[in-house]
C-alpha positions as CSV (number, residue, x, y, z in Angstrom):
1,X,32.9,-2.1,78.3
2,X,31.6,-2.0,74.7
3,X,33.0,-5.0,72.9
4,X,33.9,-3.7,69.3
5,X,33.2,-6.7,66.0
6,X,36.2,-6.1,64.2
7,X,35.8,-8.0,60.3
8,X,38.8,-9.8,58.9
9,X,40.6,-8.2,56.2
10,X,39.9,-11.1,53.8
11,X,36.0,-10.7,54.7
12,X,36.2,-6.8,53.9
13,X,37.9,-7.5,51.1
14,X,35.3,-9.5,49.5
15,X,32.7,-6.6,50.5
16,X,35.2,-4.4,48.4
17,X,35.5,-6.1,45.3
18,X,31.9,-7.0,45.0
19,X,31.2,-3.0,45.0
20,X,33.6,-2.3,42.2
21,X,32.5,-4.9,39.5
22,X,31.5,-3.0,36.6
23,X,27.7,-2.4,35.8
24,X,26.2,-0.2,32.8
25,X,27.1,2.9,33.1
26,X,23.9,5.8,34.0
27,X,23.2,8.8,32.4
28,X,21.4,11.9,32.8
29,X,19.7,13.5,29.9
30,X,20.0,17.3,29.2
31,X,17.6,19.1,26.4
32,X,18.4,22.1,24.9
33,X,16.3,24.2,22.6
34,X,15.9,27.6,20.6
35,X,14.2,28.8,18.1
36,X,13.5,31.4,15.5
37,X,10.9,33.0,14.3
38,X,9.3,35.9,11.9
39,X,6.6,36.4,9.3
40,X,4.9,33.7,7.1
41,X,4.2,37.0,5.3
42,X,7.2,39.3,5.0
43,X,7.5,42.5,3.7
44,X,9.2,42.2,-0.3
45,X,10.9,44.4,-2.8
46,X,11.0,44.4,-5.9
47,X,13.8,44.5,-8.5
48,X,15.8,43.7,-6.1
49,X,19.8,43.4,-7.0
50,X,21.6,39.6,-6.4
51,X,23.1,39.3,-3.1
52,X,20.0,42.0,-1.7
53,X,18.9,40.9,1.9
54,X,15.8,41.6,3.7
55,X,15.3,40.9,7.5
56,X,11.7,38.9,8.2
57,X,12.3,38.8,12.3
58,X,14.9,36.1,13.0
59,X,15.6,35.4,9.5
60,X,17.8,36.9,6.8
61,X,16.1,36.7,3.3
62,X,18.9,37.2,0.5
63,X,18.3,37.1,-3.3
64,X,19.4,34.3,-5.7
65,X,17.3,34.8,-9.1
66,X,13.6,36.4,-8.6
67,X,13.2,40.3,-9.4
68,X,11.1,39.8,-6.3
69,X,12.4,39.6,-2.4
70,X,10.7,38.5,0.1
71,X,8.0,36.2,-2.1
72,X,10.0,32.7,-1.0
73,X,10.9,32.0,-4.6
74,X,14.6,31.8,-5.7
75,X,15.5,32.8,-2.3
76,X,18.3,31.7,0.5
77,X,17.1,32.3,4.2
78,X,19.9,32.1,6.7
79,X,19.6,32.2,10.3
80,X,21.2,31.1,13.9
81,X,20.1,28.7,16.4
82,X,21.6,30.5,19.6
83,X,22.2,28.1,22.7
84,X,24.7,30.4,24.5
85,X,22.5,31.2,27.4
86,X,22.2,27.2,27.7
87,X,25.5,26.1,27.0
88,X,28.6,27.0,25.4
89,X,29.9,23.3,24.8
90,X,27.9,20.1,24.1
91,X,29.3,16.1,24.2
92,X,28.1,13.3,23.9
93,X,25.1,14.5,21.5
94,X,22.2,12.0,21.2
95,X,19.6,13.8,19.7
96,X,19.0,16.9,17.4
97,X,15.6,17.5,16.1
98,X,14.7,20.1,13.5
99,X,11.3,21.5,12.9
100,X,10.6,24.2,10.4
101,X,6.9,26.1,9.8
102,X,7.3,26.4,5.7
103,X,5.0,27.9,3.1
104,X,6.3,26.9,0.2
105,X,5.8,29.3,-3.1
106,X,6.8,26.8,-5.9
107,X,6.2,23.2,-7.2
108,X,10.1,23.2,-6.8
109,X,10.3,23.0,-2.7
110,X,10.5,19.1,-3.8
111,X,14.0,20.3,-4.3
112,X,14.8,22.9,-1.7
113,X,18.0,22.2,0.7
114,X,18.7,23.2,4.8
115,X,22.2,22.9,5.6
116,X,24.1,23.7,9.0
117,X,26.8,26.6,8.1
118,X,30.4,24.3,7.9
119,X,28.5,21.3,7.1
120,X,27.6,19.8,3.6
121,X,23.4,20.8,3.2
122,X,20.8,17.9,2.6
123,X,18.0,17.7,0.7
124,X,14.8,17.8,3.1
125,X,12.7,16.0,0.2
126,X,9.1,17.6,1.5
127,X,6.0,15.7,0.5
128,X,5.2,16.3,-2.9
129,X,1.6,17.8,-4.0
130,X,2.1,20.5,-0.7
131,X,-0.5,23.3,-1.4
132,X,1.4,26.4,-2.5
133,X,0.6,29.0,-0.2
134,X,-0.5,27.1,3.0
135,X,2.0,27.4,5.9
136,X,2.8,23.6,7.4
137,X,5.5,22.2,9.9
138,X,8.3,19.8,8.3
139,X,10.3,17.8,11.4
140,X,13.9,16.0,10.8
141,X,16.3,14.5,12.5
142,X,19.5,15.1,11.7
143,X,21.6,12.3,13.1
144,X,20.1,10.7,10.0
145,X,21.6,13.3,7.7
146,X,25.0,14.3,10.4
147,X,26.9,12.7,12.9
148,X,27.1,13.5,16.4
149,X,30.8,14.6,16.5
150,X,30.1,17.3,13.4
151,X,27.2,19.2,15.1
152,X,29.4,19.2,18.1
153,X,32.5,20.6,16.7
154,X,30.4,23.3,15.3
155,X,28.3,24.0,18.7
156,X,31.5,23.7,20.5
157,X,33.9,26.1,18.1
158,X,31.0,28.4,17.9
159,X,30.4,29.0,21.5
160,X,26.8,28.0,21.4
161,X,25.7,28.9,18.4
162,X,24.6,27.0,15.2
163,X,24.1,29.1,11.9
164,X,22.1,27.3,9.3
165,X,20.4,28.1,5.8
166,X,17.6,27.1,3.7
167,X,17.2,27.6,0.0
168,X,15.2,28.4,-2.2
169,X,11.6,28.0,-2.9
170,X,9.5,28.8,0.6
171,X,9.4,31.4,3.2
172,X,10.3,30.1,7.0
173,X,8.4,31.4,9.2
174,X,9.8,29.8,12.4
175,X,12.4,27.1,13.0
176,X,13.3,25.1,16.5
177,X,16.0,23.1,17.0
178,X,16.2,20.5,20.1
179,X,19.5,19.4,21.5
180,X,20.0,16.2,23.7
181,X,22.8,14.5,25.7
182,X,23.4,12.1,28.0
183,X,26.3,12.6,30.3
184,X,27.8,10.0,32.7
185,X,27.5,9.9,36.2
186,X,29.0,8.4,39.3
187,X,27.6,4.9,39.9
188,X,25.9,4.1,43.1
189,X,28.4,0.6,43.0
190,X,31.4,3.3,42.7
191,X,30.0,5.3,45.7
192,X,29.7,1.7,47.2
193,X,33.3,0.8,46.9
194,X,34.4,4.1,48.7
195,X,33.1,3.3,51.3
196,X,34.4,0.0,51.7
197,X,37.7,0.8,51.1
198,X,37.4,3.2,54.1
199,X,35.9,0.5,55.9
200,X,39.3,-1.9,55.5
201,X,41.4,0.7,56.6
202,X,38.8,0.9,59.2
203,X,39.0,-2.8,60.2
204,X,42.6,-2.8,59.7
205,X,43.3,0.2,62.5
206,X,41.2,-1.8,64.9
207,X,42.5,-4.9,64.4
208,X,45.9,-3.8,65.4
209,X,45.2,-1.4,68.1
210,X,43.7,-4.8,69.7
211,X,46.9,-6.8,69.1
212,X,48.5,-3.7,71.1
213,X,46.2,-4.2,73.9
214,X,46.1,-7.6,74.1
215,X,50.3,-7.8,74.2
216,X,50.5,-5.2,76.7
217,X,48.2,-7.3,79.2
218,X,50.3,-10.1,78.8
């Protein structure tokens, strides 16, 4: 006959509350990205009226004081970062990196502005002395500039989508925009504890069904 090692209750018991102390929680990271892009040399028109737009690709070129569109001077360029086929909600936001292919068109980009649609805009504050004419990358981060839970509530009411807008003095000719998060997961110590717990019930079952055998021999 197989003899069967039965553990106290107290013994199990210690197993079980050594698996459910507390540790740091883990996290997995998830990275989401889109981008948009068009023409570091659009098509323009001329004499255009105020509140004109012109599409370059992606972007939406409107008019706010040039008699020429499309020239990246006195200009607003609006556009949508589209995560829908990624997600449609976002928590617990830990990163959100901009980058944006300029060629700016006047001395004034020193001045120029990108805000997220429902948000107050920031001043990106380029370089100074940027060649006028020459296409270049500019990268931010915008936790320095927003907080987590306003990008959110904007990703989140918009089902995915983030509309944004630069202004005034330089054509965009592409813009990316990565996402990250970090979501909780089970603990391996909280996996741990299950199982312990089934083990006392475990434990306690057998211990009694031996009590039953042992008073029914006597």
């Amino acid at each position: 006959m197989v003899a069967l090692k039965v553990f106290s209750v107290a013994t199990v018991a210690v197993v079980l509350s050594s698996c459910l102390i507390p540790e740091k929680a883990l996290a997995s990271r998830l990275d989401f990205t889109a981008e948009a892009i068009g023409s570091s040399t659009p098509s323009i028109i001329l004499n255009p009226s105020i509140g004109q737009t012109l599409q370059n690709g992606d972007f939406t070129i409107e008019r706010n004081g040039d008699n020429i569109l499309g020239n990246g001077i006195d200009e607003q360029t609006s556009w949508s970062f589209d995560f829908s086929d990624l997600a449609t909600s976002i928590n617990n936001l830990s990163q959100a990196n901009l980058i944006l292919d300029l060629t700016p068109n006047n001395v004034l980009i020193t001045n120029d502005t990108f805000g997220i649609i429902g948000l107050d805009p920031i001043i990106i504050a380029p370089p100074r002395n940027l060649p006028i004419g020459t296409k270049q990358s500019l990268s931010l981060k915008l936790l320095e500039f927003y907080k987590s839970e306003e990008i959110e509530k904007v990703f989140n009411a918009n089902s995915g989508k983030i509309s944004v807008s630069y202004r005034d003095d330089a054509i965009v000719s592409r813009a990316e925009l990565s996402l990250s998060t970090s979501e909780r997961v089970p603990e391996p110590t909280s996996i741990l504890g299950i199982l312990a717990l089934g083990a006392l019930g475990i434990s306690s079952l057998l211990k009694h069904k031996l009590k039953q055998q042992k008073q029914a021999k006597q």
